[in-house]
C-alpha positions as CSV (number, residue, x, y, z in Angstrom):
1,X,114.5,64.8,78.6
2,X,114.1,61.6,80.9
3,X,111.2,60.1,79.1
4,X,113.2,60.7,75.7
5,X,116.1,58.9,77.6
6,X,113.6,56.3,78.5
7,X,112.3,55.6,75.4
8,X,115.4,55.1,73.8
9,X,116.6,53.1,76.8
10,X,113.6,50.9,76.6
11,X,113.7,50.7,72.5
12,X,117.4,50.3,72.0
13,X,117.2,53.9,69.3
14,X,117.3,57.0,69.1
15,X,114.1,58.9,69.3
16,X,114.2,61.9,67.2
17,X,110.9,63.2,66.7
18,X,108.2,64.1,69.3
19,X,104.6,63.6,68.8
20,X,102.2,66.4,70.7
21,X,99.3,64.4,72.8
22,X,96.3,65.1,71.1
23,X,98.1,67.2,68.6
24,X,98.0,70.2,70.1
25,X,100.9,72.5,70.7
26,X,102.0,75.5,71.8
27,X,105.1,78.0,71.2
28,X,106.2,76.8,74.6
29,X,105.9,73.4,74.2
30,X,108.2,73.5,71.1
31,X,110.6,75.0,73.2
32,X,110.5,72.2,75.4
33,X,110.5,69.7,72.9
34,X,113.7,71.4,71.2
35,X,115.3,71.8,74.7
36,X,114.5,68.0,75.6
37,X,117.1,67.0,72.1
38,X,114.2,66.0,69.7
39,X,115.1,67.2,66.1
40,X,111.3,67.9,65.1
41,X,107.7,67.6,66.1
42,X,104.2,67.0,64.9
43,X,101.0,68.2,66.0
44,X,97.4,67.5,64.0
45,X,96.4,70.0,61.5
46,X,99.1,72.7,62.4
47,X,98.5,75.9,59.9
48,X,101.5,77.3,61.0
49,X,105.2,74.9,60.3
50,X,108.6,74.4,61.4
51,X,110.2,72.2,62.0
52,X,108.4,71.4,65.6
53,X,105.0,72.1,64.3
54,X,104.9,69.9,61.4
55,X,101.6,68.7,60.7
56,X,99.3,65.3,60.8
57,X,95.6,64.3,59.1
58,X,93.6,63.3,61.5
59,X,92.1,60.5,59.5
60,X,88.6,60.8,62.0
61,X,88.0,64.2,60.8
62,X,87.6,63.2,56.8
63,X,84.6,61.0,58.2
64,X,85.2,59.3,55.1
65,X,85.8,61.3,52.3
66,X,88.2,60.2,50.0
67,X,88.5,64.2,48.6
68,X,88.8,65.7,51.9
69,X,91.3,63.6,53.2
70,X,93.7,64.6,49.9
71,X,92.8,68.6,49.8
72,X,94.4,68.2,53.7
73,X,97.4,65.8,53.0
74,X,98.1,68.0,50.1
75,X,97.7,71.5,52.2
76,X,95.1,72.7,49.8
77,X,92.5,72.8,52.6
78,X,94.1,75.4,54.6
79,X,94.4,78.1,51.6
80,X,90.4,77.4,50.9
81,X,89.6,78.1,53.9
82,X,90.9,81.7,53.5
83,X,88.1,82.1,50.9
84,X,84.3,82.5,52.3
85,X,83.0,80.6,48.6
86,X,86.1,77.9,49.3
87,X,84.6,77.0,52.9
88,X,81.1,76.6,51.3
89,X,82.8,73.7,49.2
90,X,84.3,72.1,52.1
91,X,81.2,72.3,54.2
92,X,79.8,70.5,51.2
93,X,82.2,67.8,50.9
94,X,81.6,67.2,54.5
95,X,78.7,66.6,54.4
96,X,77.4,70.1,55.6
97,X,76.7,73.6,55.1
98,X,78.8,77.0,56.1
């Protein structure tokens, strides 16, 4: 709760939303994100959302591909990767194989 204070103190506005380090989060550390007065959070690539574990691309893992980068902002990437023939096409787009 101090550094939120401090941030707003040192901005002049209200800070809302929290941004994990490194994206990563934990049921606990939503808690403590709630309990510190931020409204929501956001994490990189979360499969799971609420409101604090809303989700991020991390742009560095699309290694530049254009198609990859939309099947993620849309949320398509984490349905095909449910499906063993759907993670052979993403292995494929990144340049790879599954």
């Amino acid at each position: 709760m101090e550094s939120k204070s401090a941030l707003e103190a040192l901005t002049g506005s209200e800070i809302n939303v929290f941004c994990y380090p490194y994206g990563q989060s934990t049921p606990m550390l939503h808690d403590m994100v709630m309990q510190a007065g931020y409204s929501a959070a956001i994490g990189i690539e979360q499969e799971e959302h609420t409101l604090f574990n809303l989700s991020r691309v991390n742009s560095a893992r699309t290694k530049n591909s254009s198609l990859l980068w939309r099947l993620k902002v849309s949320g398509v990437y984490y349905r095909l990767l449910g499906n063993r023939a759907s993670r052979r096409l993403i292995g494929y787009v990144r340049g790879g194989s599954y």
